[in-house]
N, C-alpha and C positions, 0 to 999 in steps of 0.2 A: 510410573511408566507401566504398559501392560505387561504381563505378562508371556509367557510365549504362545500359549493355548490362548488368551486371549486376543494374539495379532492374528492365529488362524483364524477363530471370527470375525474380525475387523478384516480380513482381505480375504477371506473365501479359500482359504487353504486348508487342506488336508493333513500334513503330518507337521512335526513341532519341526523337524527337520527344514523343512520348507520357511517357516516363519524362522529358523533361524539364518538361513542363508538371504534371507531380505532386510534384518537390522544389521549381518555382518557388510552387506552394500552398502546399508544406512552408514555406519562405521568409515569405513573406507570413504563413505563421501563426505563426513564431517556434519552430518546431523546430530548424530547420537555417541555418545563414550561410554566406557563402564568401567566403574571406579574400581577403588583396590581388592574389594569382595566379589566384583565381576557384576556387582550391579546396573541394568541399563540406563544411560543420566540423556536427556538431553542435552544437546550443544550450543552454544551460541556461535554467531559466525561474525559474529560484530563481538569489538571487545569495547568497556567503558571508554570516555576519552575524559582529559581532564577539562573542566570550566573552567578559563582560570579569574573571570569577572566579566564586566559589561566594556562597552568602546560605542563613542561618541558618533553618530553618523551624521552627524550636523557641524558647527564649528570643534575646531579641534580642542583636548581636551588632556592633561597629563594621563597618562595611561599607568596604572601600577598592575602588575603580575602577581597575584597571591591564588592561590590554591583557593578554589569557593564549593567545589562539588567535583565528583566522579557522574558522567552519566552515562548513558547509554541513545544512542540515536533512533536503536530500536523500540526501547522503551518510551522514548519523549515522544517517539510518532506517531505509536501504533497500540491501540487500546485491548484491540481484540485480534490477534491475529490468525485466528481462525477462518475469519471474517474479513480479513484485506489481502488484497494482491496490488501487484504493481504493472503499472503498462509504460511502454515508451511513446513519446507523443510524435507520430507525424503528422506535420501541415500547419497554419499561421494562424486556425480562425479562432486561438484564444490567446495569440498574442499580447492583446490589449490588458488582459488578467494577469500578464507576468508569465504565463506555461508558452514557452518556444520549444520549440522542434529538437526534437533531442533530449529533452527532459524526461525524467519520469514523474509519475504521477500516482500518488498511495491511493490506493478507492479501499471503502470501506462497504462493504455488504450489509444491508438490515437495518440502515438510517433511511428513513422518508425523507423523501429531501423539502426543503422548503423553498422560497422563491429564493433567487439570489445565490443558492448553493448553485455547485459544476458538479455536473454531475456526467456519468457512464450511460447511454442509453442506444437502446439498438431502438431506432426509426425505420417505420416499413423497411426490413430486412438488413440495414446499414446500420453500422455502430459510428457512434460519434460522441465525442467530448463537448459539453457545452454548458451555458447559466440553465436553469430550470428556472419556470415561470408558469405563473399560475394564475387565471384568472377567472372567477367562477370553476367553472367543468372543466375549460380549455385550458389545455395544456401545450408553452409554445417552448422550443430549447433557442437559443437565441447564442449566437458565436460573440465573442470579443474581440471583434475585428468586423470595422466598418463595409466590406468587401465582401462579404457573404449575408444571405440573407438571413432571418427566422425561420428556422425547420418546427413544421406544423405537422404530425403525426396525422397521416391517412389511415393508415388501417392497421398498423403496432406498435406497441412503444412499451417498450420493456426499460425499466430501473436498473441497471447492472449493480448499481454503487454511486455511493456520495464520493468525493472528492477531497480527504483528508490535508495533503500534504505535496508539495510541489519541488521536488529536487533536480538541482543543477549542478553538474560540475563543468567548473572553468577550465581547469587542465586535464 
């Protein structure tokens, strides 16, 4: 972790004073702890869960319960976290993909994307979730959902992020 003279670089501050009243925020909001020597640790905000094996999604199968791993959701989904954020999805036009309304969805920064990835892109001034496709020079985003068309960049088309990881909760 930085130091305290080193967060006033890192955020344009002036006195250590100041950087310290911005990790005791960090503190109080559960980013950052400081261990028994008053060291600054980062936090996690997700804890391990246990694996406890596989389950049959096909014909059913005896299921046994044994311990297989500790992991982490955070670390299973997210390579660079520097480099990911998450959005909430609204509207149906990637339905067809699995991503409904309500979902969140992990984008990842600083992957090209290739044909066939979903990707984050802002279209002459609109952002939209969609397949990327590529064809020669042309570049079309194409929805997963028969009801909308292929969005065909006029005049911008900015890459926000590739499209890592797709989370739903039930309850």
């Amino acid at each position: 972790m930085p130091s305290y003279s080193e967060v006033c670089d890192m955020f344009g501050l002036r006195s250590k004073n100041a950087a310290f009243k911005r990790i005791t925020a960090l503190i109080k909001a559960g980013f950052l702890e400081k261990d028994a020597k008053g060291k600054i640790l980062p936090r996690r905000k997700t804890r391990p869960l246990h694996m406890l094996g596989f389950i049959q999604a096909g014909f059913p199968s005896p299921a046994e319960e044994e311990l297989q791993d500790v992991m982490s959701l955070e670390e299973y989904l997210i390579q660079d976290p520097k480099a990911t954020f998450i959005l909430k999805v609204e509207g149906d036009s990637m339905i067809d993909a699995g991503i409904h309304p309500g979902d969140l969805v992990i984008v990842q920064k600083g992957i090209t994307p290739k044909p066939g990835d979903i990707v984050v892109a802002r279209v002459d001034n609109e952002w939209t979730l969609k397949y990327f496709d590529k064809t020669g020079r042309r570049i079309v985003l194409r929805a997963a959902n028969k009801k909308y068309p292929p969005v065909i960049p006029e005049k911008e088309l900015i890459i926000a992020g590739v499209v890592i990881a797709d989370v739903r909760k039930y309850k």
